[in-house]
C-alpha positions in Angstrom: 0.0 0.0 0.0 1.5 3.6 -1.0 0.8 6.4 1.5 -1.3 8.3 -0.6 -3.5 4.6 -0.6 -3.3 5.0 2.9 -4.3 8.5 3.1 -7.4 8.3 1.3 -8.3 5.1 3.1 -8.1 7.4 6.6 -10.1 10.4 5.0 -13.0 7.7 3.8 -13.0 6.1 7.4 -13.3 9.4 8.8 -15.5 10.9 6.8 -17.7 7.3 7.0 -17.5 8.0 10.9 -18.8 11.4 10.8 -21.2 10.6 8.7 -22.8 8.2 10.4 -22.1 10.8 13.6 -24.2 13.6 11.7 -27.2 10.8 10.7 -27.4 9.7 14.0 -28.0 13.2 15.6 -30.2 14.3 13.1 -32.6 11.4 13.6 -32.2 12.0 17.6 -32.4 15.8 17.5 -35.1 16.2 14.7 -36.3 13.2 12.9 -37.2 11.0 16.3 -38.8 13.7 18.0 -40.9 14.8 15.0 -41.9 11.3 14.4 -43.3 11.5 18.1 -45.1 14.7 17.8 -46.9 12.8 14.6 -48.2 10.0 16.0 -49.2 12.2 19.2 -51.3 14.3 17.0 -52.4 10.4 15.2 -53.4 9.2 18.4 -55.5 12.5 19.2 -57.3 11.6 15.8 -58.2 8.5 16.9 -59.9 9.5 20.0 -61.9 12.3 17.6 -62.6 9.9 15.3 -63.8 6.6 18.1 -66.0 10.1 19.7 -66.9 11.0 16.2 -68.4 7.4 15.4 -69.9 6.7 18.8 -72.1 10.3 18.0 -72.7 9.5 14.5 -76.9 10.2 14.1 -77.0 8.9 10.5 -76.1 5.9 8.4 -73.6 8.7 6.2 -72.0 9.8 9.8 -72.0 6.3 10.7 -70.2 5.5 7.5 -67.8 9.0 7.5 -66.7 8.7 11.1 -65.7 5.0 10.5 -63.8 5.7 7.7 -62.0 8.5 9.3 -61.2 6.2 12.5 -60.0 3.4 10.1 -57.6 6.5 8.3 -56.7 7.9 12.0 -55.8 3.9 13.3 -53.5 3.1 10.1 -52.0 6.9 10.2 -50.8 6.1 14.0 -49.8 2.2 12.6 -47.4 4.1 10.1 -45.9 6.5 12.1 -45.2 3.7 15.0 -43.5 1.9 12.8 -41.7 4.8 11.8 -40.7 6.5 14.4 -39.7 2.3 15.6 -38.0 2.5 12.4 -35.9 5.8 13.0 -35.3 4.7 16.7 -33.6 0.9 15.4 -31.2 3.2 12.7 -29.9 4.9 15.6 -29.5 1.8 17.9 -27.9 0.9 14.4 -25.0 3.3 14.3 -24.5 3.0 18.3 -23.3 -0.5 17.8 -21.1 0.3 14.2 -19.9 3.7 16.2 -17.1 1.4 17.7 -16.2 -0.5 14.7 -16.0 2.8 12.9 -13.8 4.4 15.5 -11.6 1.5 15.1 -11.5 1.6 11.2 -10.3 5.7 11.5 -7.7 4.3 14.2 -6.5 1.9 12.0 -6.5 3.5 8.8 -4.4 6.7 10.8 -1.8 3.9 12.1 -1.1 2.6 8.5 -0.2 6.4 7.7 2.2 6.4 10.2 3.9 3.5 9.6 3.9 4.3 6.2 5.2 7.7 6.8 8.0 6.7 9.7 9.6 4.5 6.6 9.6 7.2 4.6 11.0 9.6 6.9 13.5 6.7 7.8 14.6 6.6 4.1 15.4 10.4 4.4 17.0 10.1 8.0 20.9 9.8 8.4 23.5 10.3 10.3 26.9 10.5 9.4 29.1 7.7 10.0 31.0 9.6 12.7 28.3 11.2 14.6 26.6 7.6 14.8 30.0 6.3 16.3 29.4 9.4 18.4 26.0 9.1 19.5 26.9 4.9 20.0 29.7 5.8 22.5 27.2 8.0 24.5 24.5 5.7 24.6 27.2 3.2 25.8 28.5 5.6 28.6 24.8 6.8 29.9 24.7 2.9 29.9 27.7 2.6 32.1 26.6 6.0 34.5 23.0 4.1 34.6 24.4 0.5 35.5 22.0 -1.2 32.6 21.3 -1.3 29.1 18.1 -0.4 27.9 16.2 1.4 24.8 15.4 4.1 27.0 18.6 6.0 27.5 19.2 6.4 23.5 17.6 9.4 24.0 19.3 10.8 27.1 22.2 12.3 25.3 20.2 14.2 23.2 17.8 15.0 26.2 20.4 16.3 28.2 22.7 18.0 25.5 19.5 19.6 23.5 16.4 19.6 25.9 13.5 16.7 25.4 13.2 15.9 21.7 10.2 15.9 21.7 6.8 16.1 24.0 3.9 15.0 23.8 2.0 18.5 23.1 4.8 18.6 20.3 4.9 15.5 18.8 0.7 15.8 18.4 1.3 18.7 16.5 3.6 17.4 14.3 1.4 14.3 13.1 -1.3 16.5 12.6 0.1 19.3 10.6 2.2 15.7 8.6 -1.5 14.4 8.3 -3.2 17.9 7.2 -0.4 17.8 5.0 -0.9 14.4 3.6 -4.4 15.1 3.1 -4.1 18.6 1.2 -1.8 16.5 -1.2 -4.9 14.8 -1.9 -6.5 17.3 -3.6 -5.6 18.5 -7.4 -4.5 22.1 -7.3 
């Protein structure tokens, strides 16, 4: 997979993600509670339309009224099976929300292993400042009494500052990713 394969695979998991984000609180802010306030008003039909019938006078009142109840009873069918409907879509996209989330984290960690080889490609050091930097890796191993992965970076730490925090190094991947992503895009 080429980065810019891995790129567009992180922008369609994301934007799948929000998606799904923005559907969901539509239904729940608008759709839902609309869907409610319909079949309230169904249901208030159906107890005009039973009082309606029960004080029909006339076989064409008789006739009307029933007609109107039997409208009024499938009206508040359909929009319980709507608003059911609108309510098992959002129940829906709870479940796949984590699944998504997953899919975005994913897709962002094949970017960045993608990216680390190619910024490992472009990294050197020269032959003599790797000599250097091994020597005081192997003398903050002596001062530490152990070996470990952790003190490669103390030389640099203590000659230079920290390399790099965590504040830092978050705003580095996202300005590499906003990068990556305006590449995307034709000029």
């Amino acid at each position: 997979m080429t980065i810019l394969n891995a790129v567009q695979a992180y922008v369609a998991a994301k934007n799948a993600l929000e998606s799904a984000m923005t559907e969901a609180s539509g239904l729940v802010q608008t759709s839902i509670p609309q869907a409610q306030n319909d079949l309230h008003v169904a249901e208030t039909s159906v107890q005009v339309a039973g009082k309606n019938l029960r004080n029909a006078t006339t076989a064409s009142e008789v006739q009307a009224a029933r007609e109107a109840l039997e409208a009024a009873e499938q009206s508040v069918k359909d929009l319980t099976q709507l608003k059911d409907n609108l309510e098992a879509r959002v129940a829906d996209i709870e479940r796949r929300k984590g699944r998504l989330e997953a899919d975005v984290s994913n897709a962002a960690r094949q970017v960045w292993v993608l990216k680390r080889a190619e910024l490992m490609e472009q990294f050197e050091i020269p032959a003599a400042e790797f000599e250097l930097l091994e020597k005081l890796v192997a003398a903050t191993d002596g001062e530490k009494d152990g070996w470990g992965n952790r003190v490669l970076g103390d030389p640099i730490n203590e000659k230079y500052g920290r390399l790099l925090d965590q504040q830092r190094s978050k705003q580095l991947r996202d300005d590499m990713m906003d990068e990556l992503i305006a590449g995307l895009s034709p000029d």
